[in-house]
N, C-alpha and C positions, 0 to 999 in steps of 0.2 A: 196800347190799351192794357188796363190792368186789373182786374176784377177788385172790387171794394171787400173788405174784410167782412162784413154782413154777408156779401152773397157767398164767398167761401163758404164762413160759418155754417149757413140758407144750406148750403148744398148739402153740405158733411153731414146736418142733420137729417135735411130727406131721405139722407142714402140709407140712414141709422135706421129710421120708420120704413120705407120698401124691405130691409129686408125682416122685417116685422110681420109676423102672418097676417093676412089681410082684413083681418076683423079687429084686432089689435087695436086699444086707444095707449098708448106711452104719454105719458107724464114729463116736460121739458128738462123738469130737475136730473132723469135720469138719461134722458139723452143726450143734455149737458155734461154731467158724471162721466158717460161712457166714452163720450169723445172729448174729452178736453177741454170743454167750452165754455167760457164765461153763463151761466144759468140766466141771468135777467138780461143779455143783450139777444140771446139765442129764443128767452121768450117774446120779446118787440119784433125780433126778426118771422118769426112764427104766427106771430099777429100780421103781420104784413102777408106771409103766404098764404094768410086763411083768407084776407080780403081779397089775393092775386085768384084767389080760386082752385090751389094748388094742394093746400090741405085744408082740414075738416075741424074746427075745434068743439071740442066737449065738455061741457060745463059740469061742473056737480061733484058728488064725492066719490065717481069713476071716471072722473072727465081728464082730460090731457088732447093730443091728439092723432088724428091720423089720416092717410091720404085721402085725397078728394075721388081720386081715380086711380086706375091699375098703374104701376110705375112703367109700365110701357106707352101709358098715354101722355105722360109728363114731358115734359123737353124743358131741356136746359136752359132754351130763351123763354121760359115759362119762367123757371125762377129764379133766373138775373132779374126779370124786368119785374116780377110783384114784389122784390125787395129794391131794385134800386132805381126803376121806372124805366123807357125806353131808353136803350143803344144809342148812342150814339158817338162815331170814332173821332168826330169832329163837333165843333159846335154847326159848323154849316149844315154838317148833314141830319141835323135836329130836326125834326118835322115844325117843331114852333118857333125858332130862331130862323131859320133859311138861310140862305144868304145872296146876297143883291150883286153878288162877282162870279157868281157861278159860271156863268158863259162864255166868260173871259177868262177862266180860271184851270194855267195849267195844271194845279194841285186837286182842284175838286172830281175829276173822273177818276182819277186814282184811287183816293178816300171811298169813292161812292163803288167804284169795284171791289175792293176789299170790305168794305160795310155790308154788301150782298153777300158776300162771298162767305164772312162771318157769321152773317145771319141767317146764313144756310143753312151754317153746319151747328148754329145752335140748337136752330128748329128742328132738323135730323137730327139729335142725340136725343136721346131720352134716359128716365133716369131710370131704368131697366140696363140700361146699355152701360152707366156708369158702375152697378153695380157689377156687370160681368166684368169691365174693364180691372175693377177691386179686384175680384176674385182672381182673375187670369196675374196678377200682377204678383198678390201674393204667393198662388201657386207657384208663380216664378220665382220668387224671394226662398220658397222652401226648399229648392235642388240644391 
């Protein structure tokens, strides 16, 4: 599996706005700016996280945006899936495709333990957790 270049993006910019004070509305262009990101694919993708329910968009001549909730309530399979829709490691184990060999199938218990197992540790991460993971990393980068 390999994350789509949108939910990178999705990601890199939530991390930008968490560590944003919490009243904070930012502006796409400059979250864009700061991280490196294409500006108009970074705001479609930002549109998608505001319909995921993940962030908050502000309209007006203060508007841009900012999170929906504290970034410790956020997780990671929050927003892979409001940018690129539900997980899934296989087509079988799509919830709307299925698949009719399941039963018979040495490959599908496999997929579907490692699909759990994934989607565990999406759900445990949050994007609080990402930005300590930043911090501790750089920190390490500075010795």
């Amino acid at each position: 599996m390999r994350l789509t270049r949108g939910a990178d993006y999705g990601t890199r910019g939530m991390i930008h706005l968490a560590k944003m004070p919490p009243t904070a509305i930012t502006l796409v262009s400059a979250i864009a700016s700061a991280e490196g990101l294409p500006e108009s694919y970074l705001a479609k993708i930002f549109q998608d996280l505001a319909k995921g329910g993940v962030l908050r968009s502000h309209r007006g001549a203060k508007g841009g945006f900012s999170l929906a909730r504290p970034a410790s309530e956020i997780t990671l399979r929050e927003i892979i899936e409001a940018i690129d829709g539900p997980i899934a490691l296989n087509r079988c184990l799509a919830s709307a495709e299925g698949c009719d060999r399941r039963d018979c199938c040495g490959l599908y218990p496999v997929l579907a333990k490692a699909q759990a197992e994934l989607m565990d540790m999406l759900s445990d991460t949050t994007l609080q957790e990402l930005i300590e993971n930043e911090q501790a990393a750089f920190a390490g980068s500075q010795l």
